[in-house]
PDB file of N, CA, C and O in Angstrom, chain B, residues numbered from 101:
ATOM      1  N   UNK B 101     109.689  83.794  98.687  1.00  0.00           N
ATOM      2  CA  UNK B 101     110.529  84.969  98.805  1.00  0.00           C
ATOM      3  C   UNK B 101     111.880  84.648  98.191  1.00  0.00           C
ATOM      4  O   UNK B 101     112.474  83.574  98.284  1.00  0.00           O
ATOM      5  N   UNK B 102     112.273  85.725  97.558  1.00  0.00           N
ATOM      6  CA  UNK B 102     113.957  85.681  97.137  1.00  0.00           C
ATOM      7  C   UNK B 102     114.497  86.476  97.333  1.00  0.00           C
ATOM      8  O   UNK B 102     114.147  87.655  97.287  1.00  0.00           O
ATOM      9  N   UNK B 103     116.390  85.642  97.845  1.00  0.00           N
ATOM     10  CA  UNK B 103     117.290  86.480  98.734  1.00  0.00           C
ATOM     11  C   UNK B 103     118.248  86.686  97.607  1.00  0.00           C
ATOM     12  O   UNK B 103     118.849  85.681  97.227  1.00  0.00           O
ATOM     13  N   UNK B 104     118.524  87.968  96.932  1.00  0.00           N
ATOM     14  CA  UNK B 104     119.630  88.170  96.069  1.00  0.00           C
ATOM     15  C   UNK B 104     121.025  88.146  97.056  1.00  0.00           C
ATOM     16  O   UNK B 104     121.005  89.284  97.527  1.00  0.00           O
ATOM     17  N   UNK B 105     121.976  87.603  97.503  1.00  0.00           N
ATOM     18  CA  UNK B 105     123.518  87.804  97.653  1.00  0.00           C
ATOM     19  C   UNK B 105     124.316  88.252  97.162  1.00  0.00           C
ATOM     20  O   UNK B 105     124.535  88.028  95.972  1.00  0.00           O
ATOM     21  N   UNK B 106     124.834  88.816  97.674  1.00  0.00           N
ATOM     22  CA  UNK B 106     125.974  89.957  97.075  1.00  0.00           C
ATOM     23  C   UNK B 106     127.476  89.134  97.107  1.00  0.00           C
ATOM     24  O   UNK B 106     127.829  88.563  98.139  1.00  0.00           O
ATOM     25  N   UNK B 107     128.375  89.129  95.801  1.00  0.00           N
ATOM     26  CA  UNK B 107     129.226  88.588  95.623  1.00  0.00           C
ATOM     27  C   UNK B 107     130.779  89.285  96.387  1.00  0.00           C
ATOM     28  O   UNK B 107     131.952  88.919  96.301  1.00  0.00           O
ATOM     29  N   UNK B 108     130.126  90.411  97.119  1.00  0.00           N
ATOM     30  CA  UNK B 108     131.189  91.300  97.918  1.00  0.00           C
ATOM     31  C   UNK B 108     131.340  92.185  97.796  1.00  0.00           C
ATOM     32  O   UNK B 108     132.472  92.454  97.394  1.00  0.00           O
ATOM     33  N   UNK B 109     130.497  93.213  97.997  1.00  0.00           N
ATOM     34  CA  UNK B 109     130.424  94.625  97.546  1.00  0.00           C
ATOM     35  C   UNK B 109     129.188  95.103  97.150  1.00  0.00           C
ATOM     36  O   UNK B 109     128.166  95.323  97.800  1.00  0.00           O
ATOM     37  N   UNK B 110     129.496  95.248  95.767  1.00  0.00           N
ATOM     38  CA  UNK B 110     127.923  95.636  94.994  1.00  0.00           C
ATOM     39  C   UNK B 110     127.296  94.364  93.790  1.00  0.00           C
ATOM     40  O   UNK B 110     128.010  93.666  93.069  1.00  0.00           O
ATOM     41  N   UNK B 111     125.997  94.348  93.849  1.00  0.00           N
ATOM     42  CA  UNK B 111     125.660  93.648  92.783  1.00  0.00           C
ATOM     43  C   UNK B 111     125.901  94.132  91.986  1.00  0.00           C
ATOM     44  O   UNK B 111     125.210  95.150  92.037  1.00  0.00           O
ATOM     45  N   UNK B 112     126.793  94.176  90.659  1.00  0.00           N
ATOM     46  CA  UNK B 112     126.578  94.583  90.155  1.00  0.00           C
ATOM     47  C   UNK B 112     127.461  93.850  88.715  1.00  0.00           C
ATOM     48  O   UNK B 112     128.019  94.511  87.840  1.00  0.00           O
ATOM     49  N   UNK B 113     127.411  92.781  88.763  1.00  0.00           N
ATOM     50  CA  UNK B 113     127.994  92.000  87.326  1.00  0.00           C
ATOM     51  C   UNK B 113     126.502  91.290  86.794  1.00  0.00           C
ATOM     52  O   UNK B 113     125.790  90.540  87.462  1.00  0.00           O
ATOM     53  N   UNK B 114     126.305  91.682  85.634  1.00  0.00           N
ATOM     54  CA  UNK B 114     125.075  91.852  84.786  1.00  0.00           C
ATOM     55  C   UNK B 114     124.847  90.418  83.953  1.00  0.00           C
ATOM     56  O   UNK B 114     123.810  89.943  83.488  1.00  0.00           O
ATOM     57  N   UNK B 115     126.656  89.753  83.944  1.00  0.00           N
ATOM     58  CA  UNK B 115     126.745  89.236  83.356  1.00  0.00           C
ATOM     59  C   UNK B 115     126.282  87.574  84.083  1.00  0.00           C
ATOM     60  O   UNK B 115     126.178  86.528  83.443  1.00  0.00           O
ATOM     61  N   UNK B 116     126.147  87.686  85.003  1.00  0.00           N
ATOM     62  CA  UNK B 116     125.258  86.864  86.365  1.00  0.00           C
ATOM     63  C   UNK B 116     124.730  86.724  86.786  1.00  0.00           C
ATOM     64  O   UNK B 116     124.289  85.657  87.210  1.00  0.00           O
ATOM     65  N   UNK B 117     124.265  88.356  87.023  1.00  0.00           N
ATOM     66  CA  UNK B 117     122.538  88.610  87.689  1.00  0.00           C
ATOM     67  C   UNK B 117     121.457  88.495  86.360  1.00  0.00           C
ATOM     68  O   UNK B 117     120.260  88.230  86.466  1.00  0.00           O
ATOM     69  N   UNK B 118     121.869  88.645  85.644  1.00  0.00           N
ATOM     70  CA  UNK B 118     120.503  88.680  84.441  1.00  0.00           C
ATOM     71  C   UNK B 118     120.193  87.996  84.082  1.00  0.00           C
ATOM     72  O   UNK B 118     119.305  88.242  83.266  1.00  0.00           O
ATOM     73  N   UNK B 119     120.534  86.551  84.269  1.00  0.00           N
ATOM     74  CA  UNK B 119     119.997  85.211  83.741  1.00  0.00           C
ATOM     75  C   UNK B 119     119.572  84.908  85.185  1.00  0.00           C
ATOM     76  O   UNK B 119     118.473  84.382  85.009  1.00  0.00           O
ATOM     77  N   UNK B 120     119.803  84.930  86.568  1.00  0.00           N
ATOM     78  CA  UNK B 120     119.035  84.832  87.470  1.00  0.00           C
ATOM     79  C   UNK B 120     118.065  85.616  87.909  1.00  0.00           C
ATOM     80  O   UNK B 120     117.205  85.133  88.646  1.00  0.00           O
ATOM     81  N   UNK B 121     118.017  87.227  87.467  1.00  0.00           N
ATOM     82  CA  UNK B 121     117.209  88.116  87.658  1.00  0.00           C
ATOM     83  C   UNK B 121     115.715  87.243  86.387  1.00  0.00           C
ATOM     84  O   UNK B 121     114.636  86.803  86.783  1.00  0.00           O
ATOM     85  N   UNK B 122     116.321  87.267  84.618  1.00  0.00           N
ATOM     86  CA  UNK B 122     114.993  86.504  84.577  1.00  0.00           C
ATOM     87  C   UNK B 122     114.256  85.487  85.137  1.00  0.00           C
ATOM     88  O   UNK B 122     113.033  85.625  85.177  1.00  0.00           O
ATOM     89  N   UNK B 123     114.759  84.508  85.570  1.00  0.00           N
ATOM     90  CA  UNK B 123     114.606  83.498  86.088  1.00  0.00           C
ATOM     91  C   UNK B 123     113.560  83.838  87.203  1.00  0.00           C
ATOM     92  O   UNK B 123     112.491  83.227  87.194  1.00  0.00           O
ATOM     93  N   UNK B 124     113.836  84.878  88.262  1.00  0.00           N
ATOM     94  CA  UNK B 124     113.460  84.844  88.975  1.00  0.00           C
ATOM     95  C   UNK B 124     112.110  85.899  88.578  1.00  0.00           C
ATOM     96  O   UNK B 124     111.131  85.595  89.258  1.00  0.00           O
ATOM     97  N   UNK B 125     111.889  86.895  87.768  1.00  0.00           N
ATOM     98  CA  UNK B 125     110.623  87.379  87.258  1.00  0.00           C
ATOM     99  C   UNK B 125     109.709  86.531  86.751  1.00  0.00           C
ATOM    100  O   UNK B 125     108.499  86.601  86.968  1.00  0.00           O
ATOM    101  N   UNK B 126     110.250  85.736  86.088  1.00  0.00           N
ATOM    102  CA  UNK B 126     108.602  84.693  85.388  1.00  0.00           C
ATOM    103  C   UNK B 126     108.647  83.660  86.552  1.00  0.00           C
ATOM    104  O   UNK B 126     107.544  83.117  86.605  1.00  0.00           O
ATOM    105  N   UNK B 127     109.426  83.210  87.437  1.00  0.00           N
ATOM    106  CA  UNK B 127     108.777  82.226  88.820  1.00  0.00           C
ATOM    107  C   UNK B 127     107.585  83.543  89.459  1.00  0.00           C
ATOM    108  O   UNK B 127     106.495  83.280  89.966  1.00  0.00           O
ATOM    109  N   UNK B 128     108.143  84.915  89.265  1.00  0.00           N
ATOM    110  CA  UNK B 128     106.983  85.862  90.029  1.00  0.00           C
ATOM    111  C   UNK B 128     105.649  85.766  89.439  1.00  0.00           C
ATOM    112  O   UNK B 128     104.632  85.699  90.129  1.00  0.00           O
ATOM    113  N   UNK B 129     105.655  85.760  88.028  1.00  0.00           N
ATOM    114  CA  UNK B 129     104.547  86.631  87.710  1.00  0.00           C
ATOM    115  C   UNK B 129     103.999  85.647  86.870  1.00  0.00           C
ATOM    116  O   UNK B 129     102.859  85.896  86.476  1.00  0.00           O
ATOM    117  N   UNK B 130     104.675  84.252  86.368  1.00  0.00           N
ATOM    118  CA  UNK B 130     103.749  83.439  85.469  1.00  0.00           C
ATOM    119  C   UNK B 130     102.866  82.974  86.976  1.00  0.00           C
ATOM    120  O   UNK B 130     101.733  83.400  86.749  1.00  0.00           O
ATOM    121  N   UNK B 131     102.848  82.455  88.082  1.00  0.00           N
ATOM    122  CA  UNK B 131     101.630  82.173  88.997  1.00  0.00           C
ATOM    123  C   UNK B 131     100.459  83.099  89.302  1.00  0.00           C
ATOM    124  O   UNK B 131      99.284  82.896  89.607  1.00  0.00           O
ATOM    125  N   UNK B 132     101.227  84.229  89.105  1.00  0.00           N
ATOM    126  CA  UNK B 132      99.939  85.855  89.405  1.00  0.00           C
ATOM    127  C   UNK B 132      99.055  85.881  87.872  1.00  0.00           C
ATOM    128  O   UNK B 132      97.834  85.861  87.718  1.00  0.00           O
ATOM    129  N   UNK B 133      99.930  85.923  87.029  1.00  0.00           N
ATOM    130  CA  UNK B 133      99.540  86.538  85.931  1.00  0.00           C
ATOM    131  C   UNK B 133      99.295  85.707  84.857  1.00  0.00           C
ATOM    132  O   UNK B 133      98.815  86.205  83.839  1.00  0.00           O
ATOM    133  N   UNK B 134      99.634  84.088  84.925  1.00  0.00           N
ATOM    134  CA  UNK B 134      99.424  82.793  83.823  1.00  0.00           C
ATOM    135  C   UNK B 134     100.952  82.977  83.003  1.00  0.00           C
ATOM    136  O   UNK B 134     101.765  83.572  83.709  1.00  0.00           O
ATOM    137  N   UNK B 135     101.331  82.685  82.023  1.00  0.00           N
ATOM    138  CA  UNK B 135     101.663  82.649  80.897  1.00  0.00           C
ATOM    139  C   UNK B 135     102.851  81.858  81.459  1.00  0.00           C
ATOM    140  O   UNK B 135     102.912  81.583  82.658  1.00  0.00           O
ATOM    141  N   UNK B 136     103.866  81.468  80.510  1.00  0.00           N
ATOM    142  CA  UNK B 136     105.146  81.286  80.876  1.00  0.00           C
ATOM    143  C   UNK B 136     106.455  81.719  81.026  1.00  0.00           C
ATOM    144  O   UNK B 136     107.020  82.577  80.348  1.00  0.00           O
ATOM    145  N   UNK B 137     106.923  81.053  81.986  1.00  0.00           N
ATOM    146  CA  UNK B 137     107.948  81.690  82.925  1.00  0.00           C
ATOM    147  C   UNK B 137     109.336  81.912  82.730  1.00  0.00           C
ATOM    148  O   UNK B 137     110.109  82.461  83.515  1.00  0.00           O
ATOM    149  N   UNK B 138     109.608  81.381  81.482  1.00  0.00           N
ATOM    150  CA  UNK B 138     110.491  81.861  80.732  1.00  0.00           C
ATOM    151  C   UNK B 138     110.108  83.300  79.608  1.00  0.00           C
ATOM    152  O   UNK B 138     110.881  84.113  79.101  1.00  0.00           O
ATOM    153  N   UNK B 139     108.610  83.173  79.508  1.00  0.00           N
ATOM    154  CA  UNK B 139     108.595  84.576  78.386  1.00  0.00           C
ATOM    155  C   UNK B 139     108.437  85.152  79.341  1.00  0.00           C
ATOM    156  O   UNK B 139     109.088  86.105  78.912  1.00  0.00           O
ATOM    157  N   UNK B 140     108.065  85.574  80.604  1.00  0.00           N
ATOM    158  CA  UNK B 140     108.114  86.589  81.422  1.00  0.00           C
ATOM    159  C   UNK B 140     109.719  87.068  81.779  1.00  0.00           C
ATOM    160  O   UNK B 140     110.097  88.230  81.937  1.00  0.00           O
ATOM    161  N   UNK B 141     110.513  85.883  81.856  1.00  0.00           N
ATOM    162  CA  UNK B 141     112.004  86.571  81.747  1.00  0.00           C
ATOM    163  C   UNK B 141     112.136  86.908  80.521  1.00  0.00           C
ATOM    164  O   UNK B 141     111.578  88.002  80.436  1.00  0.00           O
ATOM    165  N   UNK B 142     112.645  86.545  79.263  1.00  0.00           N
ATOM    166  CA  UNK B 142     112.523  87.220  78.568  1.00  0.00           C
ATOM    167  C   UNK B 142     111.778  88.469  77.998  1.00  0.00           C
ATOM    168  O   UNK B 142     112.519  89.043  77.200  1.00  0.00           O
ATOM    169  N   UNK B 143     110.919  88.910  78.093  1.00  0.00           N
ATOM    170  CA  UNK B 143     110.206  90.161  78.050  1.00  0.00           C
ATOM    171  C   UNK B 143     110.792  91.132  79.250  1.00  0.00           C
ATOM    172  O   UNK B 143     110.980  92.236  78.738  1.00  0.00           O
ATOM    173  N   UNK B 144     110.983  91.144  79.985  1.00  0.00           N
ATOM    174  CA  UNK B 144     111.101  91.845  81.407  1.00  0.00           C
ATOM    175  C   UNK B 144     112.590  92.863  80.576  1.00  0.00           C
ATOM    176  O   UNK B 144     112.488  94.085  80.689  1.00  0.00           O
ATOM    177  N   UNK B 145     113.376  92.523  80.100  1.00  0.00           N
ATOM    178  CA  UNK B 145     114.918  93.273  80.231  1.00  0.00           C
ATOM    179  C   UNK B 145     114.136  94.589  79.056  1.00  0.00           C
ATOM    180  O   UNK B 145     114.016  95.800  79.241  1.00  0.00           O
ATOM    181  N   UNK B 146     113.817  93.935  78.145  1.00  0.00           N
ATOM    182  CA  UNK B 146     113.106  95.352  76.891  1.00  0.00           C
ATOM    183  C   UNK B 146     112.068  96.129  77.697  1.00  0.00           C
ATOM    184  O   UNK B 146     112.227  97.343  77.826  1.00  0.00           O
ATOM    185  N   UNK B 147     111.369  95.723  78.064  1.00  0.00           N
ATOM    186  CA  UNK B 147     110.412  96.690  79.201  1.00  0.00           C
ATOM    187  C   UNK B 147     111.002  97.572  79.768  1.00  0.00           C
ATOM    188  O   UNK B 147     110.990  98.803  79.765  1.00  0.00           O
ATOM    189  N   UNK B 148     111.806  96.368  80.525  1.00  0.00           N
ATOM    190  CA  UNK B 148     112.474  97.738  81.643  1.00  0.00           C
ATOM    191  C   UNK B 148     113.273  98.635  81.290  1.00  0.00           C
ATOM    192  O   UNK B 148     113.349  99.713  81.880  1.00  0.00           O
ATOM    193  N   UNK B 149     114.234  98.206  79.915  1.00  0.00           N
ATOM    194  CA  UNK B 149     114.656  99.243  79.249  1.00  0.00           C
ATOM    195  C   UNK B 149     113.985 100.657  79.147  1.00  0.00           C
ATOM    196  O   UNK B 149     114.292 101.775  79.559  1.00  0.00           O
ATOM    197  N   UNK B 150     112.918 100.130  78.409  1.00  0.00           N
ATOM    198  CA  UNK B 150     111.998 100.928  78.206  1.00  0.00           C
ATOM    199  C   UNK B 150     111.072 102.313  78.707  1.00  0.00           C
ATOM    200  O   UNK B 150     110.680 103.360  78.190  1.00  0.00           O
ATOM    201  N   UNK B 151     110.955 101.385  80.518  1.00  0.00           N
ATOM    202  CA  UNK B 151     110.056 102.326  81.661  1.00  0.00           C
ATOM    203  C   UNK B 151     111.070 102.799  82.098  1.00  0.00           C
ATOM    204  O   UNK B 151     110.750 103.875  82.602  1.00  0.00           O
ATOM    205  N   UNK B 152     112.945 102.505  82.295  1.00  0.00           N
ATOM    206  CA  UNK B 152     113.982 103.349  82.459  1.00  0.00           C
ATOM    207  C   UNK B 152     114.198 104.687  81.319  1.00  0.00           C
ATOM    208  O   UNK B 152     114.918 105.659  81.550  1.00  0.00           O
ATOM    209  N   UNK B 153     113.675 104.548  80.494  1.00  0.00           N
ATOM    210  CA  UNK B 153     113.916 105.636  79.447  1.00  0.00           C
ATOM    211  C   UNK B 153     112.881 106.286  79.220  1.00  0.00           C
ATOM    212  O   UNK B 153     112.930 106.874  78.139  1.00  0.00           O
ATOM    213  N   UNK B 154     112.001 106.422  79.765  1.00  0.00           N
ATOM    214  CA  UNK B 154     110.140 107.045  79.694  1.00  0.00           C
ATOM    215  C   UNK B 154     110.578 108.099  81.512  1.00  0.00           C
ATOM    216  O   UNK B 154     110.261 109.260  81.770  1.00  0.00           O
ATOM    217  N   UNK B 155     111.286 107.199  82.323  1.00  0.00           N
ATOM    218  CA  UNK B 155     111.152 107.805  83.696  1.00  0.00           C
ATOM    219  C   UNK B 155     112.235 108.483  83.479  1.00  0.00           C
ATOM    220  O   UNK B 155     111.914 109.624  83.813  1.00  0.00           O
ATOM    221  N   UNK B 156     113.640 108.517  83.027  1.00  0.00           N
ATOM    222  CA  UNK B 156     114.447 109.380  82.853  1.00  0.00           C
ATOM    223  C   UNK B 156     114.713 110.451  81.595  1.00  0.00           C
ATOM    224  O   UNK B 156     115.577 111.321  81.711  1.00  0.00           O
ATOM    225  N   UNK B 157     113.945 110.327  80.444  1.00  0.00           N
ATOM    226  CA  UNK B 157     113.380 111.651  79.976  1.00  0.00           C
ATOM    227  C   UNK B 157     112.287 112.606  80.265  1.00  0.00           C
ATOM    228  O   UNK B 157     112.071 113.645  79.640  1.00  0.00           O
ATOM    229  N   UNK B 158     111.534 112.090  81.406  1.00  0.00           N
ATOM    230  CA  UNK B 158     110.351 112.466  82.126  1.00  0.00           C
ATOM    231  C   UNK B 158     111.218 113.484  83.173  1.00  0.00           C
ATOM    232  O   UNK B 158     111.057 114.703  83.101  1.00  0.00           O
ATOM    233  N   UNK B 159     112.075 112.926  84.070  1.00  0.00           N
ATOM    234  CA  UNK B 159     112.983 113.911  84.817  1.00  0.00           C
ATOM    235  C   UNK B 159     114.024 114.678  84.337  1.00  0.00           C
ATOM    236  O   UNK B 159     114.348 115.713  84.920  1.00  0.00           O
ATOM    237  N   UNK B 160     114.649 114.250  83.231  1.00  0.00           N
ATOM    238  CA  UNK B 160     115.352 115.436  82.248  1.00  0.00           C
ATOM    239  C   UNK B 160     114.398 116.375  82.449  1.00  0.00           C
ATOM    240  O   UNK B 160     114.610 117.407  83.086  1.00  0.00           O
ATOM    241  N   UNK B 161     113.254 116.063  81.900  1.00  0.00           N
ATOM    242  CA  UNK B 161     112.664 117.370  81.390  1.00  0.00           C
ATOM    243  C   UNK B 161     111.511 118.023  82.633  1.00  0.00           C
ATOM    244  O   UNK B 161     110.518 118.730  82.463  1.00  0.00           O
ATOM    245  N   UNK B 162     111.998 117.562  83.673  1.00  0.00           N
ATOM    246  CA  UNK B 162     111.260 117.949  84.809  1.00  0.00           C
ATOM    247  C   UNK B 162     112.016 117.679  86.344  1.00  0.00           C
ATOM    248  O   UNK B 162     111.590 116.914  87.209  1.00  0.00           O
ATOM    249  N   UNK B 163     113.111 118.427  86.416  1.00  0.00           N
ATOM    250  CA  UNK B 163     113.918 118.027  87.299  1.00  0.00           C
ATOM    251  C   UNK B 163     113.786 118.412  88.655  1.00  0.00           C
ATOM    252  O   UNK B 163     113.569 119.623  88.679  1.00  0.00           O
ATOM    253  N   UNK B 164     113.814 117.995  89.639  1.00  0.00           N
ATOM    254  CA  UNK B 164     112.803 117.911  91.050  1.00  0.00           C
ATOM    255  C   UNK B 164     111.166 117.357  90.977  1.00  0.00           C
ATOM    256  O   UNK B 164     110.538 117.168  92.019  1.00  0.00           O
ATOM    257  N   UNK B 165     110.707 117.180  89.952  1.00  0.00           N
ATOM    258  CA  UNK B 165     109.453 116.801  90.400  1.00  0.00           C
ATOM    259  C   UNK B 165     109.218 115.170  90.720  1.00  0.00           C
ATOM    260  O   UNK B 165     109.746 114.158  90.257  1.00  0.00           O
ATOM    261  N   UNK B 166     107.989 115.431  91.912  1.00  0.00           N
ATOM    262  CA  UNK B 166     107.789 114.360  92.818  1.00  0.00           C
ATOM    263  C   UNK B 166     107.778 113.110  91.604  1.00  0.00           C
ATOM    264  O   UNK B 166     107.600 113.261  90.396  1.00  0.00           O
ATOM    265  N   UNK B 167     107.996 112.009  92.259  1.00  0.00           N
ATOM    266  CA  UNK B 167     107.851 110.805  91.313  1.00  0.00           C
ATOM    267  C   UNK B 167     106.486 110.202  91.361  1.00  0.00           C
ATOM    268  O   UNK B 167     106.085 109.770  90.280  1.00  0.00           O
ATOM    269  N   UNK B 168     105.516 110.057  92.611  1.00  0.00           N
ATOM    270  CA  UNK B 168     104.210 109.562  92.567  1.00  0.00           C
ATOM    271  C   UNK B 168     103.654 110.264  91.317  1.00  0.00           C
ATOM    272  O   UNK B 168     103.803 109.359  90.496  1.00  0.00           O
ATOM    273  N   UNK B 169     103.210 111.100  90.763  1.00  0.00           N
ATOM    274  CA  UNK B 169     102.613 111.507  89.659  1.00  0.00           C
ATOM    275  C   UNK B 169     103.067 110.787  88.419  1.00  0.00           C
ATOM    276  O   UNK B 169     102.335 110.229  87.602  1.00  0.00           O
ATOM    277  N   UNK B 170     104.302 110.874  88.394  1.00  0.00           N
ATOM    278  CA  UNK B 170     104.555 109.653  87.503  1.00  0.00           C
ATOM    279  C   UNK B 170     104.612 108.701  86.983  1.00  0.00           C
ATOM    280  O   UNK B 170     104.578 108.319  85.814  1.00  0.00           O
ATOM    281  N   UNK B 171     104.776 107.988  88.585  1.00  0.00           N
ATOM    282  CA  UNK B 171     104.341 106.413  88.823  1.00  0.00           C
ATOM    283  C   UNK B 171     103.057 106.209  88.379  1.00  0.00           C
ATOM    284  O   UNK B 171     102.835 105.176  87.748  1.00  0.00           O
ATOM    285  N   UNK B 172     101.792 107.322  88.668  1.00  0.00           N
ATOM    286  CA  UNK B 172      99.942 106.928  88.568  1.00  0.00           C
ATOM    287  C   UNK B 172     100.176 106.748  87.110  1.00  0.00           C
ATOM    288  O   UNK B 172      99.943 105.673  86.557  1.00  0.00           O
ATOM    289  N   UNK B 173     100.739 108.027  86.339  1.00  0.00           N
ATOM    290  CA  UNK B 173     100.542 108.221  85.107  1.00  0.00           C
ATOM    291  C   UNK B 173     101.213 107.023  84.154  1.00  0.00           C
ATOM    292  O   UNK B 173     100.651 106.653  83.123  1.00  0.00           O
ATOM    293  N   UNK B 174     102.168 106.597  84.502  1.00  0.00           N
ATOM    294  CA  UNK B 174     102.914 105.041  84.109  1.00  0.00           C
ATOM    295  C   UNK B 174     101.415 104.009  84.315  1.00  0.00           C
ATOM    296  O   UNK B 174     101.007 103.326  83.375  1.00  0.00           O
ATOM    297  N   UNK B 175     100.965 104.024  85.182  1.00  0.00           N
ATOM    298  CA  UNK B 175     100.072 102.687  85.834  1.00  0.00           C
ATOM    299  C   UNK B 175      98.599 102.976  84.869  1.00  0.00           C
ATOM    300  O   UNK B 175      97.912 102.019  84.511  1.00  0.00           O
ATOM    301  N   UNK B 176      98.214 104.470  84.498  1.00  0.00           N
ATOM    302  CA  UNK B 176      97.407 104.563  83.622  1.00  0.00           C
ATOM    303  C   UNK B 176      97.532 104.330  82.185  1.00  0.00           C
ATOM    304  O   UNK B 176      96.582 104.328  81.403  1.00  0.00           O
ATOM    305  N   UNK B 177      98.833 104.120  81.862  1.00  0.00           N
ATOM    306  CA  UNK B 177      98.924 104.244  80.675  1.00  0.00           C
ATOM    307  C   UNK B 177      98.660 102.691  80.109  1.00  0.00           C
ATOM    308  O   UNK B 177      98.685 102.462  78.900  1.00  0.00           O
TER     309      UNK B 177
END
């Protein structure tokens, strides 16, 4: 398990968390998923770019609708 700490307030300096945020994605997912645990941090920030900009032109253009439908349709794709 991992405990993110808050530096006093909000997380929110990028310039700190994102080399520990990768870090801490490929310790997740190279044991689940194989590969290595540095390309799983690296890959992770363009992705998520990515599923952030697929889920928020999805609600631009559909504003109130539920998010589970979205989420399936993300997981099918």
């Amino acid at each position: 398990m991992n405990i993110f700490l808050d530096d006093g307030g909000v997380m929110n300096d990028n310039a700190r968390r994102g080399p520990e945020w990768e870090r801490f994605v490929g310790r997740f997912f190279a044991p689940r998923l194989g590969g290595d645990p540095a390309a799983w941090g690296a890959v992770n920030p363009p992705v998520a770019r990515r599923e952030w900009q697929r889920m928020s032109a999805h609600f631009t253009a559909n504003p109130g609708a539920p998010l589970s439908p979205f989420l399936r349709s993300s997981h099918a794709a």
